[in-house]
C-alpha positions as CSV (number, residue, x, y, z in Angstrom):
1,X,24.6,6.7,-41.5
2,X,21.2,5.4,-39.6
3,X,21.5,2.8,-37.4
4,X,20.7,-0.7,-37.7
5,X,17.3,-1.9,-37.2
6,X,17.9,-4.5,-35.0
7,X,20.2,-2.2,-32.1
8,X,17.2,0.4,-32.5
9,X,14.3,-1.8,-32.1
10,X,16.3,-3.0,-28.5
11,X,16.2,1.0,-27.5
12,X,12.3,0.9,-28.2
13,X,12.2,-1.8,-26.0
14,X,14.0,-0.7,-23.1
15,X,11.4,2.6,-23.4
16,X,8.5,0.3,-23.6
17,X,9.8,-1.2,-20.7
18,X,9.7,2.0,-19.3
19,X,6.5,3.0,-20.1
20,X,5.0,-0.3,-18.5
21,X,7.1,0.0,-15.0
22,X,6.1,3.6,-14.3
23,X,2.6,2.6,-15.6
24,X,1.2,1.5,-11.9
25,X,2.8,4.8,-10.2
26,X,0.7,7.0,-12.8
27,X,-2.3,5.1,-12.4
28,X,-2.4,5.1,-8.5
29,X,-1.2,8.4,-8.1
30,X,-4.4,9.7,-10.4
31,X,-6.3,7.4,-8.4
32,X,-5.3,8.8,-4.6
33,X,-4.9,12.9,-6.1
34,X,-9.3,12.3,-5.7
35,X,-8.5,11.5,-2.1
36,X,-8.4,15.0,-1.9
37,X,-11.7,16.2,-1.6
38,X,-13.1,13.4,1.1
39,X,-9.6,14.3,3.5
40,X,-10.8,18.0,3.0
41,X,-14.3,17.3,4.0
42,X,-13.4,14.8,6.9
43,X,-10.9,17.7,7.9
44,X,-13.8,20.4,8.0
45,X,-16.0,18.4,9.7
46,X,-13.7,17.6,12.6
47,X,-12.8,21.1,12.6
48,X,-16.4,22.0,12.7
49,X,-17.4,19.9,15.0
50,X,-15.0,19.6,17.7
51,X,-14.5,23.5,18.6
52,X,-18.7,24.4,17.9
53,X,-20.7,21.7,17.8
54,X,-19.7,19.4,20.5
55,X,-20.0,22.4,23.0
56,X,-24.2,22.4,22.8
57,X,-25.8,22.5,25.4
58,X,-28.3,19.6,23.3
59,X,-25.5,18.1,22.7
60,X,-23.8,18.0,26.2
61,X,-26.8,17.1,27.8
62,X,-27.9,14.0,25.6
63,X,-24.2,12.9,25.6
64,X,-23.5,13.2,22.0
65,X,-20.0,15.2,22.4
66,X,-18.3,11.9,21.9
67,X,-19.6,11.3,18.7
68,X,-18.7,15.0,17.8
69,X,-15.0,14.2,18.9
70,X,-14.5,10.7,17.1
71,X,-11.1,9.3,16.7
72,X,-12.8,8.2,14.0
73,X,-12.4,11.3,12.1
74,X,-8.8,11.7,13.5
75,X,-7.8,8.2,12.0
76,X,-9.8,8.9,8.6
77,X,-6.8,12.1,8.0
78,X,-4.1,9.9,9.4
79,X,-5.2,7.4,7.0
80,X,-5.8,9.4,3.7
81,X,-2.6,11.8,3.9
82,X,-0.4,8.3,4.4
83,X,-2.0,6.8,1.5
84,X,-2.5,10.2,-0.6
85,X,1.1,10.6,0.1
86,X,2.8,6.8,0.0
87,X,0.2,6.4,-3.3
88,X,1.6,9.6,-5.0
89,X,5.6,9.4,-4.5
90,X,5.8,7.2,-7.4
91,X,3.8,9.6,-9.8
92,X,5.6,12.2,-8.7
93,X,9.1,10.7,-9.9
94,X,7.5,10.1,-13.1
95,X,6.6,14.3,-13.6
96,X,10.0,14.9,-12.3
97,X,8.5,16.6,-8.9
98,X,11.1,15.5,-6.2
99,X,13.2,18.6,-5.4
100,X,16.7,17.8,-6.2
101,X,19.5,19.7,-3.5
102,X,23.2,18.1,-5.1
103,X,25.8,21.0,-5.2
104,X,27.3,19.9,-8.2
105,X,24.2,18.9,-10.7
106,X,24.1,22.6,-12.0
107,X,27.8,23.1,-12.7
108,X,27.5,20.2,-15.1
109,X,26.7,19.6,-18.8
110,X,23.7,17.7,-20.0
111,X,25.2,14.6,-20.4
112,X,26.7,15.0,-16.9
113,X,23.7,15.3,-15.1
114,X,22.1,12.3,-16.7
115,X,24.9,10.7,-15.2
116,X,24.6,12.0,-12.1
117,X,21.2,10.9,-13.0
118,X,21.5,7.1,-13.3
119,X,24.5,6.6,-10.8
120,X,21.9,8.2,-8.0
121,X,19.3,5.8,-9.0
122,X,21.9,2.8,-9.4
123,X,24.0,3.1,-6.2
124,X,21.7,5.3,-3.7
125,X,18.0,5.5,-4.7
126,X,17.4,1.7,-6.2
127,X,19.4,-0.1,-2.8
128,X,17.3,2.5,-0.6
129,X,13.7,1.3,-2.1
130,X,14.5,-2.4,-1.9
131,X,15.3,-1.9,1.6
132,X,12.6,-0.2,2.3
133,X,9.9,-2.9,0.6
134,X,11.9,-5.7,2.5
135,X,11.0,-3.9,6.0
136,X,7.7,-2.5,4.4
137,X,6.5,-5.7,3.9
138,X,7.2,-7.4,7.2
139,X,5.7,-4.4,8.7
140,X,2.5,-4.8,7.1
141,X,2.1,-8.5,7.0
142,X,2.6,-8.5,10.8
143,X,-0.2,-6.2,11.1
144,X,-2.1,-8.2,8.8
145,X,-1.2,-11.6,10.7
146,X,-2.2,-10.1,14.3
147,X,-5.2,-8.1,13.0
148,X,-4.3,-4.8,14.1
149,X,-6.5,-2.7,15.4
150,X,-6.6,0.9,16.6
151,X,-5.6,2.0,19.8
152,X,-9.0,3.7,20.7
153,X,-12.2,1.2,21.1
154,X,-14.1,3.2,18.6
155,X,-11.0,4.2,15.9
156,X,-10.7,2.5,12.8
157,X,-9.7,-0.8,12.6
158,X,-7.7,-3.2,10.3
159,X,-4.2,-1.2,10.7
160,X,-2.9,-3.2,8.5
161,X,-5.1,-2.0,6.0
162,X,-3.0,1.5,5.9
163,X,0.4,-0.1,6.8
164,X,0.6,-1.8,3.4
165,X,0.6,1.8,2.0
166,X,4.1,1.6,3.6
167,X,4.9,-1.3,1.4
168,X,3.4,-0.1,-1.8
169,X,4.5,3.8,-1.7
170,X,8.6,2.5,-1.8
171,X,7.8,-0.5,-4.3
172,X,6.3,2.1,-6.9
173,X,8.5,4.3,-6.3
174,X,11.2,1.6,-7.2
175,X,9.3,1.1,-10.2
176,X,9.2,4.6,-11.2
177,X,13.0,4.9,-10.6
178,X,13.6,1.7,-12.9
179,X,11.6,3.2,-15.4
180,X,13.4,6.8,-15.0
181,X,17.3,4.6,-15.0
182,X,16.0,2.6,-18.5
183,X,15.2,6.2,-19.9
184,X,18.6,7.9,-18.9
185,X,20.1,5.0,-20.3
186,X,18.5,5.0,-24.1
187,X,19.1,8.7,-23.8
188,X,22.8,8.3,-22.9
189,X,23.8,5.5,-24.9
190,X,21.0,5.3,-27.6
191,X,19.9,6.9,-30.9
192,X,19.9,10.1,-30.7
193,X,16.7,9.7,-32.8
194,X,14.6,8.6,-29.6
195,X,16.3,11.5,-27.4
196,X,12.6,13.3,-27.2
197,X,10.9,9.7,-26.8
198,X,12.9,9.1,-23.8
199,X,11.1,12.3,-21.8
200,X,14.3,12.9,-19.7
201,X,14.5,17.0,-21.1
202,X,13.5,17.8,-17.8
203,X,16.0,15.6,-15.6
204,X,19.2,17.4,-18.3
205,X,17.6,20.9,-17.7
206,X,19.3,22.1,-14.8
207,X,16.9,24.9,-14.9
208,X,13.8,22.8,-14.7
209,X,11.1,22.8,-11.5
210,X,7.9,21.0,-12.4
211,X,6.0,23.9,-10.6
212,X,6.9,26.5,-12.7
C-alpha cells in the first residue's frame, strides 16, 4: 500500500531542506578549490626567489633582497591554505570526504550506522560547530573592531579579513551537517521510495572512501 500524499510530500521537504542548507558549503567550496593555482604560484615564487634570486649580486647591491624575501608572500600562503581549507570543510561533508575512525561503525548493519550517523551529528558534531561559531565570531569581530594588522610593517593587513574564515569554515560545516542529519532522517524513517533521493548510500556503506 503507497503512502499518503500528504506524509510524503513532508519527506520531500525535509530533502529540499537539505538541498538548500548544504547549498552554500558546495558553492564556496567550488569557489576556494581555484584557490589552488594562485597558492601554487605564490608558493613557487617564494621558493624561487628566496633561495636564488635574492642572493644576486644586482640584487644585493641595489638592496632589492627585501622585496625578494616579502612576508608578503609568506602571509599570501597562510592566508589561502586557511581559507582553501576553512572554505572547503563544509563541501567536503557534503561528498562524504571526512575520514571516519569509530571501532564499531563496521560491525554494524546499514540501518545501524545511519544511526550512528545522526546520533554523532545530534550529540557530538552539531554542539561542537555552534561552539565553535560562538567563539569564531568574537574572534573575528575583535579583529575587525581593532583593525588588525600584521605583525610585520610590510605583511598583509586587515587580519580580520582571514579570521572570519574561522567563523565561516564551522558555520558551513554546521550547515552541511544539518543538511547530512535531515537526510539520515528521511532515510531512516521515510519512504523507502526516496531512499536513493536522500544520497546517504555512501554514509550506510561501511566500505565506502570517497577517494577510491
Amino acid at each position: 500500500m503507497s503512502q499518503p500524499a500528504a506524509p510524503r510530500s513532508i519527506w520531500r521537504l525535509l530533502l529540499r531542506l537539505a538541498r538548500w542548507a548544504d547549498a552554500p558549503a558546495i558553492l564556496t567550496g567550488k569557489a576556494v578549490s581555484w584557490l589552488f593555482l594562485p597558492l601554487i604560484a605564490i608558493i613557487v615564487v617564494d621558493a624561487i626567489s628566496r633561495k636564488f634570486l635574492r642572493r644576486l649580486d644586482f640584487v644585493v647591491a641595489n638592496d632589492l633582497h627585501g622585496f625578494f624575501n616579502s612576508p608578503v608572500f609568506q602571509d599570501a600562503e597562510w592566508h589561502l591554505h586557511t581559507i582553501i581549507f576553512m572554505g572547503a570543510i563544509g563541501f567536503a561533508y557534503t561528498r562524504n570526504a571526512h575520514v571516519r575512525l569509530d571501532l564499531f561503525r563496521g560491525r554494524l548493519g546499514v540501518r545501524g550506522r545511519l544511526i550512528v550517523e545522526l546520533a554523532g551529528g545530534v550529540l557530538l558534531l552539531t554542539p561542537f560547530l555552534a561552539i565553535f561559531c560562538y567563539y569564531g565570531w568574537d574572534f573575528f569581530y575583535l579583529a575587525w573592531e581593532k583593525n588588525e594588522g600584521s605583525p610585520v610593517v610590510i605583511g598583509i593587513g586587515a587580519r580580520w579579513f582571514i579570521k572570519f574564515f574561522i567563523f565561516l569554515g564551522p558555520a558551513l560545516l554546521l550547515l552541511s551537517a544539518i543538511a547530512m542529519m535531515l537526510r539520515v532522517v528521511v532515510r531512516l524513517f521515510g519512504p523507502s521510495a526516496l531512499t536513493d533521493a536522500t544520497g546517504t548510500g555512501p554514509i550506510a556503506d561501511a566500505g565506502y572512501s570517497a577517494y577510491t
